[in-house]
Each structure stands twice: as C-alpha cells, then as structure tokens.
MDAnalysis code that builds the backbone (N, CA, C; Angstrom):
import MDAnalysis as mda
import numpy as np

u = mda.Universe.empty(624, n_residues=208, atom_resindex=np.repeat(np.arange(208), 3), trajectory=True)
u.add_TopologyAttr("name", ["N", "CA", "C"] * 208)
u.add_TopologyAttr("resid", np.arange(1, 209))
u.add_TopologyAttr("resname", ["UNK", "UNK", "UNK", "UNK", "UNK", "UNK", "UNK", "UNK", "UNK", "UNK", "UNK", "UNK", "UNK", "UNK", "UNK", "UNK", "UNK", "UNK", "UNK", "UNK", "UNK", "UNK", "UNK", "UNK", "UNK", "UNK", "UNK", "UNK", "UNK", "UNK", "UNK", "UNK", "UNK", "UNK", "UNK", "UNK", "UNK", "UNK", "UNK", "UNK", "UNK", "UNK", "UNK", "UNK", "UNK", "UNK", "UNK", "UNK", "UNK", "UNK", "UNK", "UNK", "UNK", "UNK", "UNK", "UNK", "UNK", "UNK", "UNK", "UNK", "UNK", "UNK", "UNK", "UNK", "UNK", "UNK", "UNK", "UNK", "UNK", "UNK", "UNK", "UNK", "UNK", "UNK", "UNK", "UNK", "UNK", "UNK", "UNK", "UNK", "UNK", "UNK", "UNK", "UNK", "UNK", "UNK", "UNK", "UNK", "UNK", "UNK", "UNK", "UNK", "UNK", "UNK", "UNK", "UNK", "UNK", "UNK", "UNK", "UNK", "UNK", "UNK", "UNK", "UNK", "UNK", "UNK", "UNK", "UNK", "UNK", "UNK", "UNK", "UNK", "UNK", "UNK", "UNK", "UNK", "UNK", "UNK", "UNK", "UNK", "UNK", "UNK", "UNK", "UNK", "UNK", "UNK", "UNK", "UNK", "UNK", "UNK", "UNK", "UNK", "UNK", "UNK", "UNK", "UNK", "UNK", "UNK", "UNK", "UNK", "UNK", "UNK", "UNK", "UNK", "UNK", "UNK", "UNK", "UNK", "UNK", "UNK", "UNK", "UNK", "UNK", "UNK", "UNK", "UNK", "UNK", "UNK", "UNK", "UNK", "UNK", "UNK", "UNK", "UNK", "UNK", "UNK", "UNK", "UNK", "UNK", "UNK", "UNK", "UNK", "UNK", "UNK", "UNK", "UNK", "UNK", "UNK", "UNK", "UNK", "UNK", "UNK", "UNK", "UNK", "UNK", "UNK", "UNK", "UNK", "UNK", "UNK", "UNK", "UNK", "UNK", "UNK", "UNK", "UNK", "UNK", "UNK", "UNK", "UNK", "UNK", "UNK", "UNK", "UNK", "UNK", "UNK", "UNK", "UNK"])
u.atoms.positions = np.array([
    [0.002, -19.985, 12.970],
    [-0.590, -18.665, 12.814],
    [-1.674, -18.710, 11.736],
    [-2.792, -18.291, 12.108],
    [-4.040, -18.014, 11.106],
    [-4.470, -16.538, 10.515],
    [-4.421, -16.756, 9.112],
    [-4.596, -15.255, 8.833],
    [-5.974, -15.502, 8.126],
    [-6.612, -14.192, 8.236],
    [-8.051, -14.003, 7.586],
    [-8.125, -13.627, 6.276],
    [-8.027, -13.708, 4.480],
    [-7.799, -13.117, 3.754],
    [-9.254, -13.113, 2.602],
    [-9.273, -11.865, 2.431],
    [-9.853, -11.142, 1.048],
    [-9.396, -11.630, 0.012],
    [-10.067, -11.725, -1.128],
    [-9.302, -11.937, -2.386],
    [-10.390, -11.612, -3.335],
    [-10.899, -10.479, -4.180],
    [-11.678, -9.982, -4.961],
    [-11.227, -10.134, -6.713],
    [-11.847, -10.726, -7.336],
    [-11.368, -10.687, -8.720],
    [-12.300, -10.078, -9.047],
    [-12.107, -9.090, -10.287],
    [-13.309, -7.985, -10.834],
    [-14.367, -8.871, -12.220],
    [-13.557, -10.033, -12.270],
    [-14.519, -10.853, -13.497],
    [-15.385, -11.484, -13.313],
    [-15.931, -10.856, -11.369],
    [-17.395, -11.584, -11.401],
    [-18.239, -10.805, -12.023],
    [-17.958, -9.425, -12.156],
    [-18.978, -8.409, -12.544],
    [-19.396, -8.710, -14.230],
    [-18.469, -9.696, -14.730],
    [-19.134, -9.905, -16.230],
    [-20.137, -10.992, -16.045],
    [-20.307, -11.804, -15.206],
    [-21.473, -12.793, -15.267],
    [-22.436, -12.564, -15.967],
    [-22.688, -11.609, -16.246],
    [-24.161, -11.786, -17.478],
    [-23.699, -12.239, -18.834],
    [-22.459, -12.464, -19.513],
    [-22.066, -12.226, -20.468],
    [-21.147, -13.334, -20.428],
    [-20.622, -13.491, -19.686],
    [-19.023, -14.410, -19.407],
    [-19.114, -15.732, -20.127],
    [-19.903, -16.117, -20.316],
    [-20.320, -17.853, -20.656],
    [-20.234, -17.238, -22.218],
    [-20.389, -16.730, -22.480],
    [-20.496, -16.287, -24.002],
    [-18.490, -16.716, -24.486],
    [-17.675, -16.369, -24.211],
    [-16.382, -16.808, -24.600],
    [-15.236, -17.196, -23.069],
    [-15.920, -17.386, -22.372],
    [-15.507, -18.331, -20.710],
    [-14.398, -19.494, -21.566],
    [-14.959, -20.195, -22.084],
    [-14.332, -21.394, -22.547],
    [-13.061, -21.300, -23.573],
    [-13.388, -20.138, -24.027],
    [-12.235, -19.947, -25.535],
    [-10.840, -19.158, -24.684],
    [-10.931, -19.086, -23.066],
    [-9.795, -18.428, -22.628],
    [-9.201, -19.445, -21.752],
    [-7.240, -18.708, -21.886],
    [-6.777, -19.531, -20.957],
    [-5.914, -18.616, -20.317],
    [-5.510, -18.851, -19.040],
    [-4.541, -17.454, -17.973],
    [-3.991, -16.839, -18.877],
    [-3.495, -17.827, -19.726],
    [-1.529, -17.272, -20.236],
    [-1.563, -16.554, -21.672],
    [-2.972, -16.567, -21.637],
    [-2.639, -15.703, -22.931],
    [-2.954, -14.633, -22.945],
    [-2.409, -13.817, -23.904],
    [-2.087, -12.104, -23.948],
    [-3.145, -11.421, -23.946],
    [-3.921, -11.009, -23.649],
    [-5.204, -9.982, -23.383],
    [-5.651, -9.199, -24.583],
    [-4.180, -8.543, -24.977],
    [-5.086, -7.572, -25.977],
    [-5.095, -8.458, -27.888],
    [-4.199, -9.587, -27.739],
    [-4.204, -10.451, -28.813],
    [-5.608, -11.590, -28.360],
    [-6.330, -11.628, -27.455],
    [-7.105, -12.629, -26.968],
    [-8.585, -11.502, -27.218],
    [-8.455, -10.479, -27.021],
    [-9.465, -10.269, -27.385],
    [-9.899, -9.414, -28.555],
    [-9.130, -9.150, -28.962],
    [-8.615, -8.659, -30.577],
    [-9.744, -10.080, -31.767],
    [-8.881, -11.526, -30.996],
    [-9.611, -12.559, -31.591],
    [-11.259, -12.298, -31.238],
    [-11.418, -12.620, -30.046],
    [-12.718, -12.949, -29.345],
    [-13.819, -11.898, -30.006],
    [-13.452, -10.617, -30.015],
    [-14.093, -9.608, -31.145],
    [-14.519, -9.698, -32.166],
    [-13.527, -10.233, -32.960],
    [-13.907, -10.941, -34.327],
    [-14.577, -11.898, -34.677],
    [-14.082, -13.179, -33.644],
    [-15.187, -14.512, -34.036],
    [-16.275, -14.546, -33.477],
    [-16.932, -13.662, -32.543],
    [-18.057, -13.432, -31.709],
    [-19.036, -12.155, -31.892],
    [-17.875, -11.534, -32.707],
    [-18.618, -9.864, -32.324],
    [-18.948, -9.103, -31.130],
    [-17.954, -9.053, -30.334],
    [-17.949, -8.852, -29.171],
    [-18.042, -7.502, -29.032],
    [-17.604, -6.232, -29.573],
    [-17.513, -5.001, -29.785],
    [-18.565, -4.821, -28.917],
    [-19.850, -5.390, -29.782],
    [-21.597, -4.175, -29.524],
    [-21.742, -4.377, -28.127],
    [-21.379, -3.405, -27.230],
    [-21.227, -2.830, -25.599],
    [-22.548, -3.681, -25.373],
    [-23.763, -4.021, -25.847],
    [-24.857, -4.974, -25.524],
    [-24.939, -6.445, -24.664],
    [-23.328, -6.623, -25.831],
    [-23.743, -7.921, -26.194],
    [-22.517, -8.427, -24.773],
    [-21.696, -7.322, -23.984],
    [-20.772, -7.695, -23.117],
    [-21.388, -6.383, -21.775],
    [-22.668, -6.958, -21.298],
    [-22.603, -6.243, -19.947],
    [-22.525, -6.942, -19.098],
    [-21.861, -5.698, -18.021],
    [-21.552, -6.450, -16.855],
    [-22.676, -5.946, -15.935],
    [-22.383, -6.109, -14.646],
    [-23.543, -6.546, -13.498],
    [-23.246, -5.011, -12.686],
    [-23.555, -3.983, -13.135],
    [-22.846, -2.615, -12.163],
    [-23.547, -3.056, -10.513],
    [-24.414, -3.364, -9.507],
    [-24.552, -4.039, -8.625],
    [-23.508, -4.344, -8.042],
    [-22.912, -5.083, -8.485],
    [-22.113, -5.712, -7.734],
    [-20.848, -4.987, -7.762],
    [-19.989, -4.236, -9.106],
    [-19.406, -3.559, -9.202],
    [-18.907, -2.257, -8.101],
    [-20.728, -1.890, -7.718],
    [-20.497, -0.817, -6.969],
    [-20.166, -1.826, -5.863],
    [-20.695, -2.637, -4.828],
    [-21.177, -3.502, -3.605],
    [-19.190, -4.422, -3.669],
    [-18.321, -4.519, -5.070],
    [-16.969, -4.341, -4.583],
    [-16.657, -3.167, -3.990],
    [-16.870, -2.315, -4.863],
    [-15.792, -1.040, -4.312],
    [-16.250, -0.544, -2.930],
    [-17.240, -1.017, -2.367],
    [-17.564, -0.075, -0.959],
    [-16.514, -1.258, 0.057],
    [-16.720, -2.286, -0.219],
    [-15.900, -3.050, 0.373],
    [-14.333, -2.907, 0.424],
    [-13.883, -2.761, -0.878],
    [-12.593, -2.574, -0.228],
    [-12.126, -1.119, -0.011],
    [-13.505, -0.067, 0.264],
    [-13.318, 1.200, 0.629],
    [-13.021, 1.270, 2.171],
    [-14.579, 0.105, 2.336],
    [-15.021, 0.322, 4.085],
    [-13.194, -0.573, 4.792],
    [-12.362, -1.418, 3.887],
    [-11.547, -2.256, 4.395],
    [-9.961, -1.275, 4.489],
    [-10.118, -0.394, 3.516],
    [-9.335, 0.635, 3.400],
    [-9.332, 1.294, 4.658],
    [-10.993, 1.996, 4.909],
    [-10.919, 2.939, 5.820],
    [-10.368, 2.102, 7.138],
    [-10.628, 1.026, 7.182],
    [-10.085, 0.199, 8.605],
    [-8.737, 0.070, 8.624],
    [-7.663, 0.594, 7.614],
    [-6.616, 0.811, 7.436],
    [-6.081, -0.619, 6.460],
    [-6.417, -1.255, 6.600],
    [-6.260, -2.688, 5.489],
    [-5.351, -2.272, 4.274],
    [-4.113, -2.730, 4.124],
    [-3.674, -2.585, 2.819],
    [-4.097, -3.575, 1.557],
    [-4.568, -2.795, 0.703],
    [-4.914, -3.278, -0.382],
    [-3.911, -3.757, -1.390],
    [-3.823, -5.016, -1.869],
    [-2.386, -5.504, -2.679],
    [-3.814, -5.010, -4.262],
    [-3.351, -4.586, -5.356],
    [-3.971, -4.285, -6.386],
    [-2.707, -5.263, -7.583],
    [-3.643, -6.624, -8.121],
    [-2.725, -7.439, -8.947],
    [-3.554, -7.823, -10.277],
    [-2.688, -8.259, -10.769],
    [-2.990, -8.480, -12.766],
    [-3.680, -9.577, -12.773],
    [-2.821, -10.998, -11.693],
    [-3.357, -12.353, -12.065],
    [-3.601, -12.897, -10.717],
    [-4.350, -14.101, -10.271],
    [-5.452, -14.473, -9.417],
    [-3.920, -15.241, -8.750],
    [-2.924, -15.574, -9.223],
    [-1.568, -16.303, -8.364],
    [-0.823, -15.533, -7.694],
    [-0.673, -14.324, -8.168],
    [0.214, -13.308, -7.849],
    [-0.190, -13.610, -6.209],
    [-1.463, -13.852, -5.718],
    [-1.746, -13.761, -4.364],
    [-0.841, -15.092, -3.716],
    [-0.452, -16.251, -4.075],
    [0.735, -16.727, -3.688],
    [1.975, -16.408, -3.626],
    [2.653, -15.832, -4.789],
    [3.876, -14.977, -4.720],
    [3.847, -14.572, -3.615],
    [2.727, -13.326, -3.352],
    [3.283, -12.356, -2.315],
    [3.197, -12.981, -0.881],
    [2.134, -13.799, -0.967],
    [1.959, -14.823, 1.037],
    [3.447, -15.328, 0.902],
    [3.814, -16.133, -0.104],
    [4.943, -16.899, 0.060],
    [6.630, -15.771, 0.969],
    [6.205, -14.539, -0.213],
    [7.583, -13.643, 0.446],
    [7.571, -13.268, 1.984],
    [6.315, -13.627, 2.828],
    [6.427, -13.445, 4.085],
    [7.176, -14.585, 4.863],
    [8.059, -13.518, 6.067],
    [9.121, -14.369, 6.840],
    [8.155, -15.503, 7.500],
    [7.149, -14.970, 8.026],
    [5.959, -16.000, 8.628],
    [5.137, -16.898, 7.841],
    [5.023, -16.760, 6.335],
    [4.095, -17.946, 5.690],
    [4.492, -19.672, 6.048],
    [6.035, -20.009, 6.314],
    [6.131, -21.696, 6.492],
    [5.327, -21.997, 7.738],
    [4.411, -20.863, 8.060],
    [3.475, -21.167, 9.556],
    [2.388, -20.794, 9.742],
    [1.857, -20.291, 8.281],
    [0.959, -19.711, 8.526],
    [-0.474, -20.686, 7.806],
    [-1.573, -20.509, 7.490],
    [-2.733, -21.109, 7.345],
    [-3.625, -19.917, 7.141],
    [-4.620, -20.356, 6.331],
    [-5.649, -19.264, 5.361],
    [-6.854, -19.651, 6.105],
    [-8.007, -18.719, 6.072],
    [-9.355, -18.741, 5.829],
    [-9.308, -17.561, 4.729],
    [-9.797, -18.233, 3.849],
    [-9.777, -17.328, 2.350],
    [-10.737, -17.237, 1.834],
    [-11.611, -15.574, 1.332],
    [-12.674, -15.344, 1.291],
    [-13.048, -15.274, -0.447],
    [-13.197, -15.978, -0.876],
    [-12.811, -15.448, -2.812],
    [-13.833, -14.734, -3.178],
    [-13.933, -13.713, -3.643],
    [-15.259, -13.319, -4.525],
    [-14.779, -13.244, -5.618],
    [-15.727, -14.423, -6.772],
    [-14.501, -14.636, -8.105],
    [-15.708, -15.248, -8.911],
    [-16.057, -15.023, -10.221],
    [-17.068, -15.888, -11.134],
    [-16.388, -17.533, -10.579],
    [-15.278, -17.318, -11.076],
    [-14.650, -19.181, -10.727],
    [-13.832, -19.878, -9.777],
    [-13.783, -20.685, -9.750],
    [-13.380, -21.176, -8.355],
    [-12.027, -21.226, -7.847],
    [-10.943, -21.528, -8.773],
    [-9.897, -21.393, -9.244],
    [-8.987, -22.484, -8.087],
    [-9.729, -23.618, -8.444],
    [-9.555, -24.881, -7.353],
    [-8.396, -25.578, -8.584],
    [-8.881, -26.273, -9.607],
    [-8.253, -27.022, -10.536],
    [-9.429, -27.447, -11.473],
    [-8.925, -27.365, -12.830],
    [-9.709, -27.693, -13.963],
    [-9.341, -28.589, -14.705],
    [-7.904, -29.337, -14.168],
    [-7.788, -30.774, -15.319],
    [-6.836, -31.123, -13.614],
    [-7.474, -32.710, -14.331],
    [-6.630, -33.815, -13.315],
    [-5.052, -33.418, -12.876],
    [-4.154, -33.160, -13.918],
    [-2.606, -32.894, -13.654],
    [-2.400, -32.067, -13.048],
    [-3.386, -31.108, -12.705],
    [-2.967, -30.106, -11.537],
    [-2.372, -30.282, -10.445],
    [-3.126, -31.347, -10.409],
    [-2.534, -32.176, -8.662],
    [-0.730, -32.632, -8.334],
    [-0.614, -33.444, -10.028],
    [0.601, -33.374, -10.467],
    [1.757, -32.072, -10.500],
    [0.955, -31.030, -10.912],
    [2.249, -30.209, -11.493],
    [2.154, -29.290, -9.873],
    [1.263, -29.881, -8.923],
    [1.394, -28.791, -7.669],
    [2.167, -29.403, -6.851],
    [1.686, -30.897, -6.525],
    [2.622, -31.689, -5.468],
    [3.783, -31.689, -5.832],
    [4.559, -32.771, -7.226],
    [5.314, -32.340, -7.567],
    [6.254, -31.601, -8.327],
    [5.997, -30.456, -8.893],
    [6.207, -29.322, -9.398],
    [6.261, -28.403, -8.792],
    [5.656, -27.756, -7.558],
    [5.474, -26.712, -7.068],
    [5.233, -25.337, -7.635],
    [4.113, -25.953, -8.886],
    [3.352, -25.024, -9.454],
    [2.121, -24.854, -9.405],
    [2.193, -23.599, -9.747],
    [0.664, -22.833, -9.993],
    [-0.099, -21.717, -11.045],
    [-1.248, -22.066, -11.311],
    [-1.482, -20.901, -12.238],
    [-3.027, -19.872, -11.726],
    [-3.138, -19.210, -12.466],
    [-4.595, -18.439, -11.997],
    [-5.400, -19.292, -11.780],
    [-5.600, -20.278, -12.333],
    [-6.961, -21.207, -12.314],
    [-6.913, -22.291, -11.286],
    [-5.434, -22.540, -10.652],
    [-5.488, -23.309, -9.601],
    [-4.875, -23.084, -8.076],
    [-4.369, -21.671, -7.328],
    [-3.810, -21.322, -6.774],
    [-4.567, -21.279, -5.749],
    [-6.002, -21.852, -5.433],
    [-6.409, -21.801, -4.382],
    [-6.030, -23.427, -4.375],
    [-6.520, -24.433, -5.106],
    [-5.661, -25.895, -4.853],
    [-4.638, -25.569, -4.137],
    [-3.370, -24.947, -4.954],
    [-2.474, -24.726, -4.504],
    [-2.343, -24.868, -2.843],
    [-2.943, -24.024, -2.555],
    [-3.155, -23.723, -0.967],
    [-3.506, -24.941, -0.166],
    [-4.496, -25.402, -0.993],
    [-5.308, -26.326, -0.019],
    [-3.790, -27.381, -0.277],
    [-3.746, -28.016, -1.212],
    [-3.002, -29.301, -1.378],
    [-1.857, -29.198, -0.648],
    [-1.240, -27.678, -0.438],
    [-0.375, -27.692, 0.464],
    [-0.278, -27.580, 2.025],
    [-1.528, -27.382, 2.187],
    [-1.993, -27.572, 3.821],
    [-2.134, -26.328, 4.112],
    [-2.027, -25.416, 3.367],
    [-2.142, -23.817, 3.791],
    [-3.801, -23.488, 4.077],
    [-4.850, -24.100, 3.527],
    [-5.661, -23.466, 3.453],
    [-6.774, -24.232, 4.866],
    [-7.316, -23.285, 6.004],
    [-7.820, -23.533, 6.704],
    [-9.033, -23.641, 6.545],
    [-9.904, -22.720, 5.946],
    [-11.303, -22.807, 5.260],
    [-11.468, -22.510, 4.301],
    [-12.347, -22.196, 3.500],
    [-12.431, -21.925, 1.883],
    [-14.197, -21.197, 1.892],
    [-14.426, -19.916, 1.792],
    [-15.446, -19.734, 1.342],
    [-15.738, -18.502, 0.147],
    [-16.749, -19.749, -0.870],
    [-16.458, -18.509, -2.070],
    [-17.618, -17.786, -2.250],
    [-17.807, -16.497, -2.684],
    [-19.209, -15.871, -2.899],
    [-19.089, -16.050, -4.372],
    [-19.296, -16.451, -4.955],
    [-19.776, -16.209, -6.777],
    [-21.018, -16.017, -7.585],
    [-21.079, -16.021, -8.355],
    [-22.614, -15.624, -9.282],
    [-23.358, -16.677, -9.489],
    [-24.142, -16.541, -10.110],
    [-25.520, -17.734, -10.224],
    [-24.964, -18.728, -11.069],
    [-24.662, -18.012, -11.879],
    [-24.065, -19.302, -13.482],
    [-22.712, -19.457, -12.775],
    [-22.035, -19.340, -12.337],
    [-20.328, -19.664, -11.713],
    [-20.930, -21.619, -11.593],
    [-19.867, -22.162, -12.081],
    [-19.549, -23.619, -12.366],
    [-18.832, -24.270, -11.258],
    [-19.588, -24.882, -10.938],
    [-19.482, -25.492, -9.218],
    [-17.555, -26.945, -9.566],
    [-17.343, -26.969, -8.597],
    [-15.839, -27.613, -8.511],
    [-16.611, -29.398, -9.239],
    [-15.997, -29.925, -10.358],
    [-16.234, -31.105, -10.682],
    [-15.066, -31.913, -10.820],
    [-13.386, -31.584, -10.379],
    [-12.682, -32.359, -9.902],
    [-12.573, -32.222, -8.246],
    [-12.750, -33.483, -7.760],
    [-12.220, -33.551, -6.548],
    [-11.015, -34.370, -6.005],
    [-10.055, -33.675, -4.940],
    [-8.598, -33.795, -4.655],
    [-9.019, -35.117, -4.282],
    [-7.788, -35.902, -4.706],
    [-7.559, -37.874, -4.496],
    [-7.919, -37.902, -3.145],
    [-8.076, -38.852, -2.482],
    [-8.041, -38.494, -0.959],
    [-7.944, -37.811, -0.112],
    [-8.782, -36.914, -0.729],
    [-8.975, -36.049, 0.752],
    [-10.359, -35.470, 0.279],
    [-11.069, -34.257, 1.392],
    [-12.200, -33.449, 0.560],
    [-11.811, -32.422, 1.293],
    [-12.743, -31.454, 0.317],
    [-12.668, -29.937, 0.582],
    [-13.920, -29.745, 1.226],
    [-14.450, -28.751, 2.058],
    [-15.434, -28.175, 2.225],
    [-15.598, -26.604, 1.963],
    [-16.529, -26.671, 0.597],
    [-16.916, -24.908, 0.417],
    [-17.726, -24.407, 1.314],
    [-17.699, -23.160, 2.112],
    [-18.910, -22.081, 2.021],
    [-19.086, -21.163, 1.219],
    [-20.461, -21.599, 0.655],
    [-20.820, -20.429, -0.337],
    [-21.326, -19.490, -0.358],
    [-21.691, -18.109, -0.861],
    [-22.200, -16.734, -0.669],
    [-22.597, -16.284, -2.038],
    [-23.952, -15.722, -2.049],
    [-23.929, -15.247, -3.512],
    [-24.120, -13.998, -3.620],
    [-24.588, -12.969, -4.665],
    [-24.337, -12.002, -4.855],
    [-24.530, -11.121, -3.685],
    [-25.734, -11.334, -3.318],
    [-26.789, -10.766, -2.643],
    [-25.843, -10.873, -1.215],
    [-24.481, -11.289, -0.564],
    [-24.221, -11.637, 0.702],
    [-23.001, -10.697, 0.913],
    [-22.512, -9.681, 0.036],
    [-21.660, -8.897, 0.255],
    [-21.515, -8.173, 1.675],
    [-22.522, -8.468, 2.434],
    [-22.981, -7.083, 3.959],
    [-22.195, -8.453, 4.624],
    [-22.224, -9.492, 4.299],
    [-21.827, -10.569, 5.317],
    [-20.197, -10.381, 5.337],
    [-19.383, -9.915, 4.897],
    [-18.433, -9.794, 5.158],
    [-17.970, -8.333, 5.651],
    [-18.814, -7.984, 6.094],
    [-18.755, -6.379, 6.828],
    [-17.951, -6.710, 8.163],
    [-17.971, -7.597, 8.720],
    [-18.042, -8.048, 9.908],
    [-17.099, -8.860, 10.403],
    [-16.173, -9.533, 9.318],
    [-14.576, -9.841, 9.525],
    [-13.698, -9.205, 9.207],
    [-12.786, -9.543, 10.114],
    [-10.979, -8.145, 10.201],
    [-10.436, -9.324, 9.147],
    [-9.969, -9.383, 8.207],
    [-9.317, -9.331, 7.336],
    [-7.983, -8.782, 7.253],
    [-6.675, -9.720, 7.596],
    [-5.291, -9.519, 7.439],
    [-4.987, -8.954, 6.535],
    [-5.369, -9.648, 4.977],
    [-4.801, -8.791, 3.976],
    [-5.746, -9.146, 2.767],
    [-6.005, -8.172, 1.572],
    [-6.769, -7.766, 1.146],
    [-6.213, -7.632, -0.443],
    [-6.873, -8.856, -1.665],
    [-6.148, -8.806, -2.773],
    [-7.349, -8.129, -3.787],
    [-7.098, -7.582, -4.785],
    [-7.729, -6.844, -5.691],
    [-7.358, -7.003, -6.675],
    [-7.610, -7.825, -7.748],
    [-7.438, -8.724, -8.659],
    [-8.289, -8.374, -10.211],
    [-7.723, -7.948, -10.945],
    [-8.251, -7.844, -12.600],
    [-8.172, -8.695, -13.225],
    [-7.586, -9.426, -13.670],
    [-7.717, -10.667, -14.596],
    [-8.058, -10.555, -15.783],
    [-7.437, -9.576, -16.710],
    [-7.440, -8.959, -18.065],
    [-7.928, -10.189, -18.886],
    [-7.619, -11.314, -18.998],
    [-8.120, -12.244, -20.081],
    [-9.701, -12.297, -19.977],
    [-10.244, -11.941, -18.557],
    [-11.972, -12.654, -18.281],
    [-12.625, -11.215, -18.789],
    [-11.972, -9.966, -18.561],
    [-12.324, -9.273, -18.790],
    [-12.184, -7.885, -19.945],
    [-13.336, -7.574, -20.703],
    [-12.827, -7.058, -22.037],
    [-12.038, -5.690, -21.742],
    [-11.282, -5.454, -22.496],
    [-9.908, -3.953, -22.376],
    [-11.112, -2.900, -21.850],
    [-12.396, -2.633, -23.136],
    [-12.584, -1.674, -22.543],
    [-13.423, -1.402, -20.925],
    [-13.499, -2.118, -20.572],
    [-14.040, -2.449, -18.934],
    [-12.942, -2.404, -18.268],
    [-11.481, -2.152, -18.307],
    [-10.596, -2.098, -18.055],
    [-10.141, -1.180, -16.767],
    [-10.896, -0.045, -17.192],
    [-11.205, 1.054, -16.629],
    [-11.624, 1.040, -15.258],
    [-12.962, 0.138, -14.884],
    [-13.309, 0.219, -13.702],
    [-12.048, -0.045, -12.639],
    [-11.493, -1.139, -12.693],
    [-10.542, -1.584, -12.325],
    [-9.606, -0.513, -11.459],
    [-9.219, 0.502, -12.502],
    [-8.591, 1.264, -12.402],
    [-9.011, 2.310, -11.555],
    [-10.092, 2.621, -11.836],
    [-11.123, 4.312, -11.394],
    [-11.196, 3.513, -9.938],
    [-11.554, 2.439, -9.458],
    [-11.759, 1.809, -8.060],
    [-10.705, 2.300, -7.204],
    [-9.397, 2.090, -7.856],
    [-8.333, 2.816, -7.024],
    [-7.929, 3.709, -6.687],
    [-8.252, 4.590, -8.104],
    [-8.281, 6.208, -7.924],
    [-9.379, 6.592, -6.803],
    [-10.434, 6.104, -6.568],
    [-11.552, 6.581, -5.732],
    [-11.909, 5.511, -4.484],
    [-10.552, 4.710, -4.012],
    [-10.611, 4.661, -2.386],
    [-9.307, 5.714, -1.833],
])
C-alpha cells in the first residue's frame, strides 16, 4: 500500500535569519531555556535581527487550508518524529510505503554517521533523522523536499545504497495543489523557532 504524505515544518519561514544560531541547536533541548540562552549570547530580542519570510508563511497556510477544505485531516505536532509515532500506530503501516512531501529549512535525513547505527540497530529516531528513518527502513518510496535557498543540501550519504531527492523551492508551493495527499503533518519545531513567533503556529489553526 502507497500513501501520499504532507509534512510542513513552520521553521522554513525563519530562513532569513536561521543561520544566525542553526548550529548552536539541538532537537532535545528545552525551547524556552534554549532561547533564553540564544538571546543573550546573540542578542536575539531586536524583532530585526530574527525575521521571518511572511511569503511563505501565508503560501503554508492556504495550503493546508485548500487540504482542509478537501477534507484532509490535519495531525498539528511539536517535533518533526512525532510523524513516525503516529504512521507507526496504524494497523496498515507493516505495508505501507511513503511518497513524502517535506517542506522544511532541513532535510532531516541524518547529520552524523551513527545515525545509521542507532536506526538499523536501535530502532531509533530523532527530529533530525526520521526521514532516514523511513528510507533505511524501506518505508520511503520517494522523497521530495521543497526548502529555502540557504537550506544545506544532504552531505552524508546512506552506505550502500542512494537516495534520490526532488527538489522544490519557495516559489513551487502551486505545485502541490494538484496531489491528494493521505495525510497531512503540521509541524512547529519550537527549538528552530523563536517563542515569540510562536504564535503563527497557533493563529494557522485557529483560522483553517
């Protein structure tokens, strides 16, 4: 069985800014102690110095409006894995297979070698590698990501085997007007993104 899936994280909309403390974050740490720091050693406060891309902001929300109105349930989650949890609780996932659409600043393939390790044998995952996840486990049928200009292209590649991306950039949001989409993730990711931007997140839901 092949399912078609969405997966929207809202921390592409910081791309103008993101590279500025991208590197000083990791999934697992606490949001409002992470950026409590990031404030301080950066000066992150002055609303200037952290804009995001409203463009694209709006060009999410019509999407998972127009996916709404097609009746599409929208899963609304904290972290970029949670979207495994929930495939996994289906009676049908030991059969099922992805074409997975990411719109995400990052790729969230794998960022250190042991990934490979702690997925094959571990049967783990974190935000930053849960699309690996997929693939390494044979779940994933295609892979195409739309991301931003500065988004950091995949520089580990899986031992024997390869992946093939399709890519989409800002500007290609109308291109997904046009696939039915099984199920539909909506993704915040509090560490990429500062508290007080927090909001959009939120108001998106109130207003589909």
């Amino acid at each position: 069985m092949e399912k078609t899936i969405l997966s929207i994280d809202l921390d592409i909309i910081m791309h103008p800014c993101i590279q500025q403390y991208n590197d000083d974050v990791e999934g697992d740490d606490d949001p409002i102690d992470l950026w409590i720091a990031l404030e301080n050693e950066y000066k992150l406060d002055n609303y200037n110095l952290l804009s995001y891309d409203s463009y694209t902001l709006i060009e999410i929300a019509k999407l998972l409006k127009y996916n709404k109105n097609k009746g599409k349930k929208i899963y609304y989650i904290q972290e970029h894995q949670e979207i495994v949890d929930i495939l996994q609780k289906s009676s049908t996932y030991p059969n099922e297979q992805y074409h997975l659409y990411n719109i995400d600043f990052h790729h969230d393939l794998w960022y250190q070698e042991d990934d490979f390790y702690s997925i094959l044998e571990h049967n783990e995952y974190t935000c930053a590698n849960w699309i690996g996840y997929l693939f390494l486990k044979k779940k994933l049928k295609s892979l195409t990501w739309l991301n931003a200009p500065n988004s950091e292209d995949i520089e580990i590649k899986p031992y024997g085997s390869n992946i093939k991306i399709n890519y989409l950039t800002l500007k290609d949001f109308y291109k997904l007007y046009d696939l039915n989409f099984d199920e539909v993730f909506f993704c915040l990711s509090p560490q990429w993104i500062p508290p007080k931007f927090h909001f959009f997140y939120t108001l998106i839901q109130l207003l589909l």
